[in-house]
C-alpha positions in Angstrom: 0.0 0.0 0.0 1.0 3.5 0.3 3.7 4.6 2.6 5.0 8.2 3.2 8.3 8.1 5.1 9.2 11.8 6.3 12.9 11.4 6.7 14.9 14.4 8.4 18.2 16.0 7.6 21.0 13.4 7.1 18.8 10.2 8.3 20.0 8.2 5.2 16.2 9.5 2.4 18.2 8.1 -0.4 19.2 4.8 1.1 15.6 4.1 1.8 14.7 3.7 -1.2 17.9 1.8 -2.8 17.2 -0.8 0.6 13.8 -1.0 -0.4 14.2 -1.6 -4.0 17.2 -4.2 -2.9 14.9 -5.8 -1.2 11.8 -6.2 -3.5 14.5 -7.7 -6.0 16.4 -9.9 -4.0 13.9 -11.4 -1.2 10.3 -10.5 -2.7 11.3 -11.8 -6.0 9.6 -8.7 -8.0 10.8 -8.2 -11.1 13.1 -5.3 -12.1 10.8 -3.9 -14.5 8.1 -3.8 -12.5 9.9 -0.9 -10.4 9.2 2.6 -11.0 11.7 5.1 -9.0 11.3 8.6 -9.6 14.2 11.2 -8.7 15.0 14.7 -9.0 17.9 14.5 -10.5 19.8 12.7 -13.8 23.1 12.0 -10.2 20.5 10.6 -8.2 19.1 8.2 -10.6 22.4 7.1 -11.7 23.6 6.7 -7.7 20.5 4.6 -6.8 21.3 2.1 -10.5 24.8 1.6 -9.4 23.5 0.9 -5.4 21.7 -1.8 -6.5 23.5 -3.0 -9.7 25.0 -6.3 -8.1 21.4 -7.6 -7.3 19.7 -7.0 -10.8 19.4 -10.5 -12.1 20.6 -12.1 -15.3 18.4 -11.2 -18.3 15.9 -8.6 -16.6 15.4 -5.0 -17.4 17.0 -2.6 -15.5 14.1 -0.7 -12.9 12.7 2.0 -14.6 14.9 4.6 -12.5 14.6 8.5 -13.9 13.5 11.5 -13.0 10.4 13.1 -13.7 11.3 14.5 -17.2 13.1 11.5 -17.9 10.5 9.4 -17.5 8.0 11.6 -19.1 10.1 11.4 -22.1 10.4 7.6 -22.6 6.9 7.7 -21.9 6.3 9.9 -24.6 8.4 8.3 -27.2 7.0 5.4 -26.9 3.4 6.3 -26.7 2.7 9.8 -27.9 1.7 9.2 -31.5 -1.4 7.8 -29.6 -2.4 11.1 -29.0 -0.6 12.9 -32.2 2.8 13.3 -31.2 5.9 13.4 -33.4 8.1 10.7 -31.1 11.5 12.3 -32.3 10.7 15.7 -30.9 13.3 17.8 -29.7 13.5 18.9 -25.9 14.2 22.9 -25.8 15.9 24.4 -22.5 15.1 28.1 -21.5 17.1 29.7 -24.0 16.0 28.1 -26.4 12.4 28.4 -25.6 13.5 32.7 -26.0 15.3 32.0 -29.3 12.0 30.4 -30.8 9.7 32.9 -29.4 12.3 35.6 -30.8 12.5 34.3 -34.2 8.6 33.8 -34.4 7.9 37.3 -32.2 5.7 38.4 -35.4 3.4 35.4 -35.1 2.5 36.4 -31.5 0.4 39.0 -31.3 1.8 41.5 -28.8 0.7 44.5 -27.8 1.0 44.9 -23.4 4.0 43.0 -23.5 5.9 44.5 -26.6 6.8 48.2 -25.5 8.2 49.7 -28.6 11.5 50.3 -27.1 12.6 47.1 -26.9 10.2 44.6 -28.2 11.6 41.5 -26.5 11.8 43.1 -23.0 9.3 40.2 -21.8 9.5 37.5 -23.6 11.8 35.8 -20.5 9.0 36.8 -18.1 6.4 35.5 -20.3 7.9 31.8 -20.7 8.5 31.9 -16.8 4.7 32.5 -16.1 3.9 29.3 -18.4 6.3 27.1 -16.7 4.1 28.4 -14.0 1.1 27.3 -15.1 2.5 24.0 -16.6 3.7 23.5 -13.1 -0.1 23.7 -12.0 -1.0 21.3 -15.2 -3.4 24.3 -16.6 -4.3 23.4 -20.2 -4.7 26.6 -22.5 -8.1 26.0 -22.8 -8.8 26.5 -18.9 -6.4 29.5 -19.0 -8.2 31.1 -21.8 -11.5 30.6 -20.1 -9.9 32.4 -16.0 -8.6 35.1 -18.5 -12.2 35.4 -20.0 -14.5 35.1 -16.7 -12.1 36.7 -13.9 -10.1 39.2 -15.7 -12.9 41.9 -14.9 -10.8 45.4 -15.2 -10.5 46.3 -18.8 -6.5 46.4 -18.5 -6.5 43.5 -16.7 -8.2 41.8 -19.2 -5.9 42.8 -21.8 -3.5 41.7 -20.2 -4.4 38.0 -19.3 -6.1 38.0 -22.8 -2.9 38.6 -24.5 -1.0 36.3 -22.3 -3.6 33.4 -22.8 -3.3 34.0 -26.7 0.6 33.5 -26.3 0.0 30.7 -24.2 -2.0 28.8 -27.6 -0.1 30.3 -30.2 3.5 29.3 -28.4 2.4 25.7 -27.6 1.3 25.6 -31.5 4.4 26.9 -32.2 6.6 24.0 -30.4 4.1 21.6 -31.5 4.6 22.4 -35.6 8.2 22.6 -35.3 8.3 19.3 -32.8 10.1 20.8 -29.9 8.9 20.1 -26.5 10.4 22.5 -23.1 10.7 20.2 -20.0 7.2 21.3 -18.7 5.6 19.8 -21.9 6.6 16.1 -21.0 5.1 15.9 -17.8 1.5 17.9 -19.1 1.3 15.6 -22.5 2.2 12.4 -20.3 -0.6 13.1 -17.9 -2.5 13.9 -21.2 -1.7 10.9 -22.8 -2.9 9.2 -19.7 -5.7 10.7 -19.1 -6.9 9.9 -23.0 -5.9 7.0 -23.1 -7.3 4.8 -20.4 -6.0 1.8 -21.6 -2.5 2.4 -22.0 -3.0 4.3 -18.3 -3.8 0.4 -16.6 -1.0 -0.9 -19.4 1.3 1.0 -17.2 -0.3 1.1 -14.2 -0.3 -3.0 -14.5 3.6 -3.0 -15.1 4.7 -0.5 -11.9 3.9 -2.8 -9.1 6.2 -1.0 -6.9 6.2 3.5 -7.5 8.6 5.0 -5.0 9.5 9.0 -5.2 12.2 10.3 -4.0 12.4 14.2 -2.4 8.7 14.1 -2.6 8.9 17.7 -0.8 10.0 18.9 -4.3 7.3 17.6 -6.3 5.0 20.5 -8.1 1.3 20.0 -8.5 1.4 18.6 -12.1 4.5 15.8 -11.1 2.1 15.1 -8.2 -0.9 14.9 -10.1 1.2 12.0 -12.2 2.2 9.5 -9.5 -1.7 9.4 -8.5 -2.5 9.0 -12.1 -0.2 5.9 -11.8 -1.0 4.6 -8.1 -4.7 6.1 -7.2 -6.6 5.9 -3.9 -6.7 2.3 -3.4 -4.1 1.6 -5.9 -2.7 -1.4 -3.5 -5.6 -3.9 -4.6 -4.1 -6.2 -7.2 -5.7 -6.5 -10.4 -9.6 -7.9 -10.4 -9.6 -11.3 -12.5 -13.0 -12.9 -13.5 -12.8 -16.8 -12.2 -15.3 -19.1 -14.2 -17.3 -20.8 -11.1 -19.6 -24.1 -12.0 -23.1 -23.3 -12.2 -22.9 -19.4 -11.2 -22.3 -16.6 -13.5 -18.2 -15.5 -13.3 -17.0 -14.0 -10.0 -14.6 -11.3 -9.6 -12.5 -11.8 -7.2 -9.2 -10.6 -5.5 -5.6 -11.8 -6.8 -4.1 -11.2 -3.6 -0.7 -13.3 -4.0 1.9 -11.2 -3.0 3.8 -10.8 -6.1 0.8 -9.1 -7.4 0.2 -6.6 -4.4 1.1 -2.7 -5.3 3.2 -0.5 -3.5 3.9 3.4 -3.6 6.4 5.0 -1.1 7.6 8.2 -0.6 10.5 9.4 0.6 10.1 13.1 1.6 11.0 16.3 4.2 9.0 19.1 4.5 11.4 21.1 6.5 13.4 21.0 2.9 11.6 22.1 0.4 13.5 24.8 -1.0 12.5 25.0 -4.8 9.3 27.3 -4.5 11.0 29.1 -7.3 10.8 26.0 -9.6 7.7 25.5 -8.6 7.6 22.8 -6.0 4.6 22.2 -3.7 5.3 21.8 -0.5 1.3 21.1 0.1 2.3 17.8 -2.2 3.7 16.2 1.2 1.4 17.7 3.7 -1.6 16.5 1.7 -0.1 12.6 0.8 -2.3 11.8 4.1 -5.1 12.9 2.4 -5.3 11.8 -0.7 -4.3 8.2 0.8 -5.9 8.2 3.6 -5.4 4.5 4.2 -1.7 4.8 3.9 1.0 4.7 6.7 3.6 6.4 7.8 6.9 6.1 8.8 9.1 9.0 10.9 12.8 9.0 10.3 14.7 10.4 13.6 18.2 9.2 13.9 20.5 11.4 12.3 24.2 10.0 11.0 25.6 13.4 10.3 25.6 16.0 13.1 26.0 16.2 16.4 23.5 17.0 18.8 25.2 20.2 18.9 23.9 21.2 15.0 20.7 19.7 15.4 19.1 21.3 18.4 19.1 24.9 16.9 18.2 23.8 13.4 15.3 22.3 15.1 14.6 25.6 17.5 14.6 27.3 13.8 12.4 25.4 11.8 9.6 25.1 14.8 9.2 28.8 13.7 7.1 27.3 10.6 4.5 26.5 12.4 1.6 25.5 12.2 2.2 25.2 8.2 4.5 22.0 8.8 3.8 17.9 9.3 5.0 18.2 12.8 1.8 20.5 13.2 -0.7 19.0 10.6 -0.1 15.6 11.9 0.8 16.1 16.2 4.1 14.3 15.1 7.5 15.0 16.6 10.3 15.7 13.8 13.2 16.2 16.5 16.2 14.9 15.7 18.5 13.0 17.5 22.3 12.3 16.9 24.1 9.3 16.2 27.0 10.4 16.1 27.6 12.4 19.3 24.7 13.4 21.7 27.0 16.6 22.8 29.7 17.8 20.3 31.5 21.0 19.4 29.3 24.0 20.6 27.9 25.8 17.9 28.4 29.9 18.0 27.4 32.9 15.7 30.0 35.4 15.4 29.9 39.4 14.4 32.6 41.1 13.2 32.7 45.4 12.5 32.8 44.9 8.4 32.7 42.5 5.8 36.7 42.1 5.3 36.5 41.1 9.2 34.1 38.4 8.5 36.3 37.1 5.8 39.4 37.3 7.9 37.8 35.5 10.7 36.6 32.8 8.6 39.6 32.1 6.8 41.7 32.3 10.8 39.0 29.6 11.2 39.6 27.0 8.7 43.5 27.9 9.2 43.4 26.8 13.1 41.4 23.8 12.6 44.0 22.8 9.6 46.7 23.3 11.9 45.1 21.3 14.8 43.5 18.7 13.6 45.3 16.9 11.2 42.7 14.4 10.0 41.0 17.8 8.2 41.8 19.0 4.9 40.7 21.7 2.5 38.0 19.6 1.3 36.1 19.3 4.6 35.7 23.3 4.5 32.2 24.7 3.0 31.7 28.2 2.7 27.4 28.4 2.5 26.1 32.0 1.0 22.5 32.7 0.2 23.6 34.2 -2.9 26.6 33.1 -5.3 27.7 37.6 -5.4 28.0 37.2 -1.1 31.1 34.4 -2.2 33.3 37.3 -4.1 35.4 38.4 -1.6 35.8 35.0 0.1 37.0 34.0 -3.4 39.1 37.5 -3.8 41.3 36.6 0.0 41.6 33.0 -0.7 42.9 33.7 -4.1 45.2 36.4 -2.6 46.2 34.1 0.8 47.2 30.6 -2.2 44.5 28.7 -0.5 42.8 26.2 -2.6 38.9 27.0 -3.1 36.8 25.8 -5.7 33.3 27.2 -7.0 30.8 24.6 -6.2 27.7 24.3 -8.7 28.7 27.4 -10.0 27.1 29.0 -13.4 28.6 31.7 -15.5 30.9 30.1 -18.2 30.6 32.6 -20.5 31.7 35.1 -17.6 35.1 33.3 -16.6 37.9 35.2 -18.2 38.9 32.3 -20.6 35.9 32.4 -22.1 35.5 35.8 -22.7 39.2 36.3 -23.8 38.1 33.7 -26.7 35.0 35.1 -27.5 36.8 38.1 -27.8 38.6 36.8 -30.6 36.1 35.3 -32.2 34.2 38.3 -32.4 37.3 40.8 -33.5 37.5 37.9 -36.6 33.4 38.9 -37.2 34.1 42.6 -37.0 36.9 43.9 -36.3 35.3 47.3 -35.6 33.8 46.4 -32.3 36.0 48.0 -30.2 34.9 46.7 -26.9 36.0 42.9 -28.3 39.5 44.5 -29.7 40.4 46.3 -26.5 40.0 42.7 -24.6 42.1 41.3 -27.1 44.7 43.1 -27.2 45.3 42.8 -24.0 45.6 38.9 -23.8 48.3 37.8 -21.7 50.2 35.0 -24.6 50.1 37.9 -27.6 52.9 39.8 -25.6 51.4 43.2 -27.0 53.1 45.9 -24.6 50.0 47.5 -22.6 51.6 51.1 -23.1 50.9 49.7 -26.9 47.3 49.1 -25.9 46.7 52.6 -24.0 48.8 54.8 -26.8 46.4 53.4 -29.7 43.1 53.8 -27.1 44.4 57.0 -26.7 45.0 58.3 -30.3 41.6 56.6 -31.1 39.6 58.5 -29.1 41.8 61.9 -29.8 41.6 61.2 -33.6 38.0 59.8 -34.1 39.7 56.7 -35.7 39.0 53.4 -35.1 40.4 51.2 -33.3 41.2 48.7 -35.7 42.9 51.6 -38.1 45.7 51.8 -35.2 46.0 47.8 -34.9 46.3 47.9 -38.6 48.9 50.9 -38.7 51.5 49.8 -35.3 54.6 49.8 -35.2 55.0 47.2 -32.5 56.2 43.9 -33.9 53.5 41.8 -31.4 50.7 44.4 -32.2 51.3 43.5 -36.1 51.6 39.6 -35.2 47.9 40.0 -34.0 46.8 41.8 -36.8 47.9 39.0 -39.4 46.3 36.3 -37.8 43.0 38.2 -37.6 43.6 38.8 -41.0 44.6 34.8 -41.8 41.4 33.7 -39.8 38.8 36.3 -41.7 40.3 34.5 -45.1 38.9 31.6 -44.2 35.8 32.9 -42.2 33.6 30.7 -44.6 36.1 27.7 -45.5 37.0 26.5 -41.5 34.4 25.2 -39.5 33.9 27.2 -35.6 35.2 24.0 -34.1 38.3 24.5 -36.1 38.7 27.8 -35.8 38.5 28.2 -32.1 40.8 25.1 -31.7 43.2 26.4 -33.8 43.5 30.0 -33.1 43.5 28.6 -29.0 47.0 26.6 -30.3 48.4 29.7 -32.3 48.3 32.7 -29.8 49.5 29.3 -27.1 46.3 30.8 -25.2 47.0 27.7 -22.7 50.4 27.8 -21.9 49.9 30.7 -19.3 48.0 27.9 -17.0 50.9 25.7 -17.5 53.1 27.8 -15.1 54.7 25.5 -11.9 52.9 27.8 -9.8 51.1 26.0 -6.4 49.4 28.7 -5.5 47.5 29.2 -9.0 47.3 25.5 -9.7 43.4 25.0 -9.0 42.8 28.0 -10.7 44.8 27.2 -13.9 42.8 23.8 -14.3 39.8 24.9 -14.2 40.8 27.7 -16.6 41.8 24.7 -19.0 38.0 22.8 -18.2 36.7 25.7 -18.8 38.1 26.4 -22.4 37.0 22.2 -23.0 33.6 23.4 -21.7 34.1 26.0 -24.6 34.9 23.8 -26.9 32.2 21.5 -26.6 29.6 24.7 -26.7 30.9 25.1 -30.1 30.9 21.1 -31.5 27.0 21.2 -30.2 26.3 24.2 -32.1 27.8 22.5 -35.0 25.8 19.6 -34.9 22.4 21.4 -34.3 23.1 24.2 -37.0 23.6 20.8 -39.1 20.9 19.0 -38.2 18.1 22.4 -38.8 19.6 24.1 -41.9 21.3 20.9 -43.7 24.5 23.7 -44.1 28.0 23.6 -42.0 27.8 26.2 -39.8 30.8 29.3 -40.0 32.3 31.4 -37.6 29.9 34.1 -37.6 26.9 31.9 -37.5 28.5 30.9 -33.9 29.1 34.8 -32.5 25.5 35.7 -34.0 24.2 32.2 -31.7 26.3 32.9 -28.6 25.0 36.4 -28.5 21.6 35.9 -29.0 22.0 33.5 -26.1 23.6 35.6 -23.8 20.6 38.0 -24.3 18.6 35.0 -24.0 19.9 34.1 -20.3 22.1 31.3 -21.2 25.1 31.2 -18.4 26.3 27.0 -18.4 27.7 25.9 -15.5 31.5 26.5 -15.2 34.0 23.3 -15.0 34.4 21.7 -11.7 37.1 19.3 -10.4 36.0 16.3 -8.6 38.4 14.7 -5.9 40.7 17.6 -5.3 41.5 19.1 -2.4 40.2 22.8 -2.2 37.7 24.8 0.0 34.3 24.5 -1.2 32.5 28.3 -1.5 28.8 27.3 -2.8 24.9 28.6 -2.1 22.8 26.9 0.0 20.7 25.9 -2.5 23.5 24.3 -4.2 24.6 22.2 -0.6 21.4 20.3 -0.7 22.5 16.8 -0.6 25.7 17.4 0.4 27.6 17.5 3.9 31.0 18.8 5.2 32.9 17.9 8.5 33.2 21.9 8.7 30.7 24.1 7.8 30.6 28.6 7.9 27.2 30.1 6.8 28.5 33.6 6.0 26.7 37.5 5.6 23.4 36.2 8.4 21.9 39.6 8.2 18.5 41.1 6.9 17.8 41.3 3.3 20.7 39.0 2.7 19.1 36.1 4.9 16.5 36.2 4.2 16.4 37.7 0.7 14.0 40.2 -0.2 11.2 38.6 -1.9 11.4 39.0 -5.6 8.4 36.8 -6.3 8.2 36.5 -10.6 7.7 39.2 -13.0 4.2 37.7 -14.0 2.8 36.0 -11.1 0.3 33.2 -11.2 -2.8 34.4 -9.9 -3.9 32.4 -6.7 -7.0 31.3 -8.1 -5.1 29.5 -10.5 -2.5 27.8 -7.7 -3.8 24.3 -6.9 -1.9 23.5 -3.7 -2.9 24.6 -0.4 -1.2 27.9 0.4 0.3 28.4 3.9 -1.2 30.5 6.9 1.8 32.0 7.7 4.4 34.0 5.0 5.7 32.0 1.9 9.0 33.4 1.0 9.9 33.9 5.2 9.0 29.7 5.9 10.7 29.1 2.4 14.0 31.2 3.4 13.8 29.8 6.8 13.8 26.2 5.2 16.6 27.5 3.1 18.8 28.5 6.6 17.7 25.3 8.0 19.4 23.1 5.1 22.1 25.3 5.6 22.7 24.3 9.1 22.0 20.8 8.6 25.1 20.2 6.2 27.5 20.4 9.2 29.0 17.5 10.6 31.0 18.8 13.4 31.8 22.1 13.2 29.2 24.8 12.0 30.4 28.7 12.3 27.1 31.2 11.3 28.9 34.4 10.6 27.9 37.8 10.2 29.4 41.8 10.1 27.8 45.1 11.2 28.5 46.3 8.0 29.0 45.4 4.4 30.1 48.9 2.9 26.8 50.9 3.1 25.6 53.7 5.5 23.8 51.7 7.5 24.5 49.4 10.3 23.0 46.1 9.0 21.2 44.1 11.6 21.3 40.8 12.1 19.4 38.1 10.3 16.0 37.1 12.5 16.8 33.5 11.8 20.2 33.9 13.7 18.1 35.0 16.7 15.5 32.1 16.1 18.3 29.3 16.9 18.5 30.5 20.1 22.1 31.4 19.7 24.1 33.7 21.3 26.1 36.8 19.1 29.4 36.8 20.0 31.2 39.8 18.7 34.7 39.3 17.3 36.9 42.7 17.3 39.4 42.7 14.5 42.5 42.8 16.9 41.2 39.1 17.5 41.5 37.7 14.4 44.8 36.3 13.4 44.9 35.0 9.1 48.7 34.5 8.9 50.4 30.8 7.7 48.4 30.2 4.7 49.3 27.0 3.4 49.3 25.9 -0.3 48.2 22.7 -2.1 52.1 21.4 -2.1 52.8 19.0 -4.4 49.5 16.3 -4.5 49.9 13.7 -6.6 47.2 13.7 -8.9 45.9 11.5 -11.9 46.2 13.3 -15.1 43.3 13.3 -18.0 44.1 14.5 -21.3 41.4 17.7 -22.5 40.1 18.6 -25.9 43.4 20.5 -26.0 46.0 18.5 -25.8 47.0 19.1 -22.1 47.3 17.0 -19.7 45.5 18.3 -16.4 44.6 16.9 -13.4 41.1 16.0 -13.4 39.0 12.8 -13.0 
């Protein structure tokens, strides 16, 4: 039957379900196939196949382990020309999603949304409020009708008129070109089901055994599948018709136990953190409801943190109330320790200013280094609220040669590699943007003096000449190297493909040969600078292979600048290269620690309107008689924020340091965050004749495995 197991911070959610599909395989003798695991991410899924690969027996199917989307999509392939769908669509991402809008912006017929000015100014905004709605599985034909009946002031009207008419023509739009965004697969799957009874009970038939992993993060449409594939009463086997002599046939009950149906769910209210993507945390709240013969299992032992971490964290989240299980269901959600029923007391520190903070936190990690042995780099997490509250952490740690690493970072296209390149590329396009030229000229391998640089910047603005004329006319013999090989590479803008291009002009300016240097201090740094450019790289052999598969041509160098830009204005920011198994500081968001723990943790900047944020809620917001979960008594964005600050704390293992200055370069004294006050926690202020940051240490000479990268190098990563 159903089962809804509310497992806390660090009491093993994951393992749950791998033990539990372990053991329908191995002892209940249920086949593979007829195991549906559902995940919220492509790591998870991938973690939970190789945790119970060595049970999977000979000649079975794998379980059917995705995540939503995933599963959606193999759905969908398989099914959707049931209900008229073109298997082989494409799936879009974000940017994407803008560029077709963009291209078809005549075909949508704006007239609130397009100000004159700048006629794509909402587009973004637009395509966030549908992911909204698809969240809430609201079919155009139910938006179109709330826009018609509850619109009732005139500009309101307009307004929902015009985005209900977007809402069509877009999903048209997708639909005649066969593209599908990710909120598509799990609307037309719940279609498909819906439409197709038949093929619902072929699939309900199959999964014997639905489990759901971080249920908390579920959104109204996800949620709206699982009961589609396990309904109210779900658990009774399938009804068989038994031929009885002299009677007409009976149905009866199959009740052998191979043929009994199961849904679990593996969840934590006290977690949800994706509000912003759209997650319900009414999904968990109401699983009692919807089932209400199910059971339900509380998850208490923690194998993380001590006792020390877990009684504030505990203290904090009771301030979410009465919108929380613990309240709803008269349960208790207190943790208790495994590990150490005492521990390291936890403190919250103050310093006068912001390079205080930083000071303090780096004295920290440097006295536990040099007292604990068993500790190194790696068991360090820096926690912001927001990835700009990390810059000066990464600005001393840089300047101190102490290994940090970005964790879960985004903004390739804004590491200095990547622009240096682009750079390039674009002076090769037009040599007359002068931004683009003034960033390449001053790249580190072309040797180009930079009183070179600032005499023709100077004699450009002075004489109204460009300054590509100057380039053109130097003297200098490194200035006139650069010019010829912008010239060779324009010669054969239409003959080399972009892949060959950027790999080429990479090896002839011997771009990577500045992150080659023997220096310790700059060694984490110069990998990832190398990753990054592979990250490049492999931007530019996907464009190929798209621009291939659409237009049947080969793609040049200024098709790539023209894509690249339009999705930069698009949004598009990839996630920058990380190294796995190295030993550096970890600086990451909160949101970006979920999952993860660290022996030593410092949540940094715990004041107001950093934690919590303001709230920024979304530029077009769903209207709430559109939002299908149940929405809390108490304020959204404060209990989601607090959640946020709970996670936070929960990461810790043994030592966990919340941080915090008077003042981060404003007029203002900023006052403390009200969650720091809500653990019960005492301020301690730290003057900054307290704080001692000398005997940085370096990363020495680890031996590490080398891997050889798109360019030729070899560089330490996994």
């Amino acid at each position: 039957g159903p089962l809804l197991v509310i497992a806390g911070a660090g009491t093993g959610k994951t393992r749950v379900i791998t033990e539990r599909i372990r053991n329908l395989i191995e002892h209940e003798n249920v086949r593979p196939e007829e195991i549906l695991a559902l995940t919220f991410t492509e790591k998870a899924a991938n973690e939970m196949l190789e945790r119970i690969g060595d049970v999977m027996p000979l000649g079975y199917e794998e379980p059917w382990v995705y995540t939503f989307h995933s599963f959606a999509d193999r759905i969908l392939r398989s099914e959707g020309l049931e209900i008229g769908l073109d298997p082989s669509y494409k799936i879009i991402s974000t940017p994407d999603q803008w560029l077709l809008v963009r291209k078809n912006l005549f075909k949508f017929d704006l007239k609130y949304f397009r100000p004159l000015g700048n006629p794509t100014k909402f587009i973004a905004a637009i395509l966030k409020f549908i992911s909204r709605i698809q969240d809430e599985n609201i079919s155009v034909e139910s938006f179109s009708k709330y826009s018609q009946e509850f619109a009732d002031v005139d500009e309101e009207k307009t307004r929902w008129l015009e985005l209900a008419k977007f809402y069509q023509k877009y999903q048209e739009l997708k639909i005649a070109n066969s593209k599908m965004d990710f909120g598509d697969l799990i609307v037309w799957a719940i279609k498909l089901f819906k439409e197709r009874p038949a093929l619902l009970k072929k699939y309900q038939k199959q999964f014997k055994h639905i489990l759901v992993d971080e249920f908390q993060d579920t959104n109204h449409a996800q949620y709206e599948l699982v009961k589609l594939l396990y309904p109210n009463g779900g658990d009774k086997a399938e009804i068989v018709q038994v031929e009885t002599l002299g009677r007409t046939p009976e149905k009866v009950q199959e009740n052998l136990p191979g043929n009994l149906r199961s849904l679990l769910v593996v969840g934590d209210d006290s977690q949800s953190i994706y509000k912003f993507r759209g997650a319900a945390v009414s999904n968990i709240l109401e699983f009692m409801r919807d089932y209400p013969n199910a059971q339900m299992v509380t998850l208490l032992r923690n194998y993380r943190s001590t006792q020390k971490i877990l009684d504030p964290a505990y203290k904090l989240i009771k301030n979410n109330n009465p919108d929380t299980l613990e309240s709803k269901l008269g349960i208790s959600k207190e943790l208790v320790s495994e590990i150490s029923k005492s521990g390291v007391d936890i403190n919250i520190f103050q310093t006068e200013n912001g390079e205080n903070e930083v000071d303090f936190v780096i004295s920290k990690i440097l006295g536990i280094l040099a007292t604990e042995p068993q500790y190194t780099y790696k068991d360090f997490a820096i926690l912001a609220r927001a990835n700009n509250h990390l810059d000066a952490f990464v600005l001393a740690l840089r300047k101190r040669g102490l290994p940090y690493q970005l964790v879960g970072n985004r903004g390739l296209y804004d590491r200095d590699e990547v622009r240096d390149v682009l750079a390039l590329l674009k002076v090769i396009v037009n040599p007359l943007d002068g931004i683009a030229l003034y960033r390449a000229l001053n790249i580190k391998t072309l040797n180009i003096p930079y009183t070179a640089v600032t005499q023709m910047l100077s004699q450009s603005r002075y004489k109204k000449v460009d300054l590509w004329e100057l380039v053109k006319l130097s003297n200098d013999e490194n200035v006139q190297s650069f010019y010829k090989t912008i010239i060779e590479y324009q010669e054969n803008i239409t003959k080399a493909t972009p892949v060959e291009i950027v790999y080429n002009l990479v090896s002839a300016i011997k771009y990577v040969s500045q992150f080659l240097e023997e220096d310790a201090e700059a060694l984490v740094e110069n990998q990832l600078s190398i990753k990054n450019l592979d990250l490049f790289l492999n931007k530019v052999k996907g464009f190929e292979v798209e621009f291939r598969s659409e237009t049947k041509e080969t793609p040049t160098i200024i098709d790539f600048v023209d894509f690249i830009e339009l999705m930069v204005e698009a949004g598009e920011n990839p996630a920058q290269a990380e190294i796995e198994d190295i030993d550096t500081i970890n600086l990451l968001t909160v949101h970006a620690s979920k999952g993860l723990e660290f022996p030593v943790v410092f949540m940094i900047n715990l004041v107001g309107d950093r934690f919590p944020t303001r709230e920024k809620g979304d530029p077009i917001p769903l209207p709430e008689a559109l939002i299908k979960e149940s929405l809390p008594v108490g304020d959204e964005h404060i209990q989601e924020e607090r959640r946020l600050f709970y996670v936070g704390m929960t990461r810790a293992q043994k030592y966990l340091f919340l941080t915090l200055a008077k003042n981060y370069g404003g007029k203002r004294e900023k006052v403390p965050s009200g969650f720091v006050e809500e653990t019960g926690l005492k301020i301690n202020f730290v003057p900054a004749s307290e704080i001692k940051t000398e005997g940085a240490g370096s990363l020495g000479g680890a031996e590490e495995e080398t891997q050889e990268t798109l360019f030729g190098v070899g560089t330490p990563f996994r």
